[in-house]
Biotite code that builds the C-alpha atoms (Angstrom):
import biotite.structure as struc

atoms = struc.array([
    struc.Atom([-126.240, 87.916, -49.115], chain_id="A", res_id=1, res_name="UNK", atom_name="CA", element="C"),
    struc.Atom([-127.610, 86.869, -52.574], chain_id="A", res_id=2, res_name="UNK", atom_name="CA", element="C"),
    struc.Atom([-124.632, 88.599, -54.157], chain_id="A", res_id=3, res_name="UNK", atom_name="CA", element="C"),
    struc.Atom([-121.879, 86.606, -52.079], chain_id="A", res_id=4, res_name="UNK", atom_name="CA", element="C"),
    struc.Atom([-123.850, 83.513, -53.445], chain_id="A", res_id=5, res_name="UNK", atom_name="CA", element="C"),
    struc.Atom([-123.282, 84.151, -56.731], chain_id="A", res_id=6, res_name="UNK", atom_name="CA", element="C"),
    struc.Atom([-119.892, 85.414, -56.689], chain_id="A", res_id=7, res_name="UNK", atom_name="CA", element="C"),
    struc.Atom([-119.127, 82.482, -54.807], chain_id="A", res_id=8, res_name="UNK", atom_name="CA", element="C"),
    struc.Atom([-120.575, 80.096, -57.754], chain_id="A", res_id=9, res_name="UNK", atom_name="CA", element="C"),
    struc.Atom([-118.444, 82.093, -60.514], chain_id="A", res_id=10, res_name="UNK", atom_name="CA", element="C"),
    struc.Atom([-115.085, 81.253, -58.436], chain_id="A", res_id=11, res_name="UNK", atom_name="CA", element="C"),
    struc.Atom([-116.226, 77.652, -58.641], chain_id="A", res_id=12, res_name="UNK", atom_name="CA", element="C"),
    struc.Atom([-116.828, 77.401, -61.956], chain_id="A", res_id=13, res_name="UNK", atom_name="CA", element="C"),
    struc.Atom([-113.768, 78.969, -62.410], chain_id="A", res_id=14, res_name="UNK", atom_name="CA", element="C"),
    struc.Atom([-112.292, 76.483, -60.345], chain_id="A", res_id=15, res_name="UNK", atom_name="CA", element="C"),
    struc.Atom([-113.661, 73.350, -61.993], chain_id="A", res_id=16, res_name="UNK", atom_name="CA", element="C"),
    struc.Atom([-112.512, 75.242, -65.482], chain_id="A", res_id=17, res_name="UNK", atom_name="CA", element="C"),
    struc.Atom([-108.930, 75.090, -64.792], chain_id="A", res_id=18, res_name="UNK", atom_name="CA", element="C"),
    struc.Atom([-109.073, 71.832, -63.329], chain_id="A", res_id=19, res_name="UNK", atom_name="CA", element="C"),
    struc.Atom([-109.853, 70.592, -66.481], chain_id="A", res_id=20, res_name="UNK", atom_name="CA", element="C"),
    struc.Atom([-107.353, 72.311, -68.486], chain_id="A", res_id=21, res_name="UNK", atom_name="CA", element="C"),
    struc.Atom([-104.826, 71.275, -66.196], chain_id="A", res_id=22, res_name="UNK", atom_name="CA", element="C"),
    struc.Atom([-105.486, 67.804, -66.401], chain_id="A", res_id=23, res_name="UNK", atom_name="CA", element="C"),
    struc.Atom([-105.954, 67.907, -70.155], chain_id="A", res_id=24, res_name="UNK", atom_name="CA", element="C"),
    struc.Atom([-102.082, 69.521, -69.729], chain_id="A", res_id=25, res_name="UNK", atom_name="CA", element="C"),
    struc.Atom([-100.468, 67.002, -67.708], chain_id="A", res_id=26, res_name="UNK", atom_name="CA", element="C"),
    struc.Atom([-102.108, 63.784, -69.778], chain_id="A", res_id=27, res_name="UNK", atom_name="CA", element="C"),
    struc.Atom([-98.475, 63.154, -71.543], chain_id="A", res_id=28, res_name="UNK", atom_name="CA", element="C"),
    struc.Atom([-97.016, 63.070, -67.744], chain_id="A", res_id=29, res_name="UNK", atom_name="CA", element="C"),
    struc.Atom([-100.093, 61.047, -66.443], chain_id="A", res_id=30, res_name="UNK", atom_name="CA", element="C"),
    struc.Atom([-99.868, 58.698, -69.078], chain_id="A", res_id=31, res_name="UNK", atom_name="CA", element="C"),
    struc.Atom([-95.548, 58.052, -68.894], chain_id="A", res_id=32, res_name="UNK", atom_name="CA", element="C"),
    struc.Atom([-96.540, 57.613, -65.193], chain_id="A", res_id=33, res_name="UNK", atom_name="CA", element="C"),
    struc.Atom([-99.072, 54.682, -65.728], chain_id="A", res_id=34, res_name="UNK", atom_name="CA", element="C"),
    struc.Atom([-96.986, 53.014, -68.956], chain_id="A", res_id=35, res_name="UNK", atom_name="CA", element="C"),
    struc.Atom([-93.389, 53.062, -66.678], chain_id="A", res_id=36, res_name="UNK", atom_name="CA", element="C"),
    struc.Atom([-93.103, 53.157, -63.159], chain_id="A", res_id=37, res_name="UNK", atom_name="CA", element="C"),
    struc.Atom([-89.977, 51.250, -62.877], chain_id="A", res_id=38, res_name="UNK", atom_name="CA", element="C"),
    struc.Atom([-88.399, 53.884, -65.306], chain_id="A", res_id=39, res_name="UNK", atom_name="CA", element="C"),
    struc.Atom([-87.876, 57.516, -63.235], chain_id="A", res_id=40, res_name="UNK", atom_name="CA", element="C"),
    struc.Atom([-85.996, 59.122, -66.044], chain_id="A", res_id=41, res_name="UNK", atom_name="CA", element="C"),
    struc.Atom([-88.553, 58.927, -68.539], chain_id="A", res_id=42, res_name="UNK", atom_name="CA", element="C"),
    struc.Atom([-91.423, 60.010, -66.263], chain_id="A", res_id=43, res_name="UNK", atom_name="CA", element="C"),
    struc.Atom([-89.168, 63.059, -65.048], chain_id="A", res_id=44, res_name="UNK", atom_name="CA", element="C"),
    struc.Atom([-87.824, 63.516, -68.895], chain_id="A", res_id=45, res_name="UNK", atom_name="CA", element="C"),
    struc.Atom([-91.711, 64.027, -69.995], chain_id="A", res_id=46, res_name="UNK", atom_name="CA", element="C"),
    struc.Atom([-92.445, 66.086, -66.895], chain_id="A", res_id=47, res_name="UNK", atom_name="CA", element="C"),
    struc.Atom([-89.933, 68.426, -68.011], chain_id="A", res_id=48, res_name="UNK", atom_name="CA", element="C"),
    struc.Atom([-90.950, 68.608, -72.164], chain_id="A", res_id=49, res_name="UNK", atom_name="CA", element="C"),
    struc.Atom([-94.568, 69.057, -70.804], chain_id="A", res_id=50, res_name="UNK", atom_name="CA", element="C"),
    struc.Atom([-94.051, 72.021, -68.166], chain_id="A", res_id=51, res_name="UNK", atom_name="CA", element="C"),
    struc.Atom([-91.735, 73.849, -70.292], chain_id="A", res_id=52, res_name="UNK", atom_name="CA", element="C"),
    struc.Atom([-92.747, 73.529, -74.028], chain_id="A", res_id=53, res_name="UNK", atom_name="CA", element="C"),
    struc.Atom([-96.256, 71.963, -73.480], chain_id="A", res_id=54, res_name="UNK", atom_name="CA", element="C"),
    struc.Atom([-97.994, 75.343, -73.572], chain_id="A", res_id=55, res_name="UNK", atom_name="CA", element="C"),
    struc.Atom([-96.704, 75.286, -77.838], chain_id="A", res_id=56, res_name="UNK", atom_name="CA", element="C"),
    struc.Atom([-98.786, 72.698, -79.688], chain_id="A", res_id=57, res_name="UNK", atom_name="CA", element="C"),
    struc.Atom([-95.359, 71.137, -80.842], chain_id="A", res_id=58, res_name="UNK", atom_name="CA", element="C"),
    struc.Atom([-94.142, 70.396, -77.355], chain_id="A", res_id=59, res_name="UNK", atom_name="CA", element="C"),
    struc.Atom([-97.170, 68.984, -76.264], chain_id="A", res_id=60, res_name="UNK", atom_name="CA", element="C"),
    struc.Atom([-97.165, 66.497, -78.640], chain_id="A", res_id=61, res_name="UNK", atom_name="CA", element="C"),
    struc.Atom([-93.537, 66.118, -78.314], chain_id="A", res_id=62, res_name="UNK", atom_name="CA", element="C"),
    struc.Atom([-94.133, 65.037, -74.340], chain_id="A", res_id=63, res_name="UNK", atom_name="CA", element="C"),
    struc.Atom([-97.024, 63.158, -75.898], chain_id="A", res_id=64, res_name="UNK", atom_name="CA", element="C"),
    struc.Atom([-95.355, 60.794, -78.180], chain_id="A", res_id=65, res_name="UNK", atom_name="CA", element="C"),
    struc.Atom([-92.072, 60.215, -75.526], chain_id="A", res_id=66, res_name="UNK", atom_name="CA", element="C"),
    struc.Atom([-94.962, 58.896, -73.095], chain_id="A", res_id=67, res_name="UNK", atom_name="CA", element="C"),
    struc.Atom([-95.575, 56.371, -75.339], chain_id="A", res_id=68, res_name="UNK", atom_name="CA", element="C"),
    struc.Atom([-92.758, 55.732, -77.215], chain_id="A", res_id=69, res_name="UNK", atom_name="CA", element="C"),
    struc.Atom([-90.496, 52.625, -74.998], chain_id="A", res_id=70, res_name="UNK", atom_name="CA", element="C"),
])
């Protein structure tokens, strides 16, 4: 029983880990979502940089700066 217990706590820190990547990810889409909701392409336009070329440090940045640019 003591074993299940802290198996159980490794998942959740786990868990709670790539939470926070994944936010830390999607803050170029978060942000275009909060500067333009009126505009869909943009939002949908840094969506798409940040799932496909937001894992390189280049397209990160790249979905970065088109959330804020206007």
């Amino acid at each position: 029983m003591i074993q299940v217990l802290a198996i159980s706590t490794q998942e959740e820190g786990g868990a709670f880990f790539l939470k926070i990547i994944l936010f830390l990810y999607f803050i170029p889409t978060m942000i275009s979502i909060l500067r333009s909701p009126i505009l869909k392409f943009k939002i949908f336009t840094v969506l798409f940089i940040n799932l496909f070329f937001g894992w390189t440090v280049y397209g990160w940045w790249l979905a970065f700066g088109k959330a804020f640019s206007s």
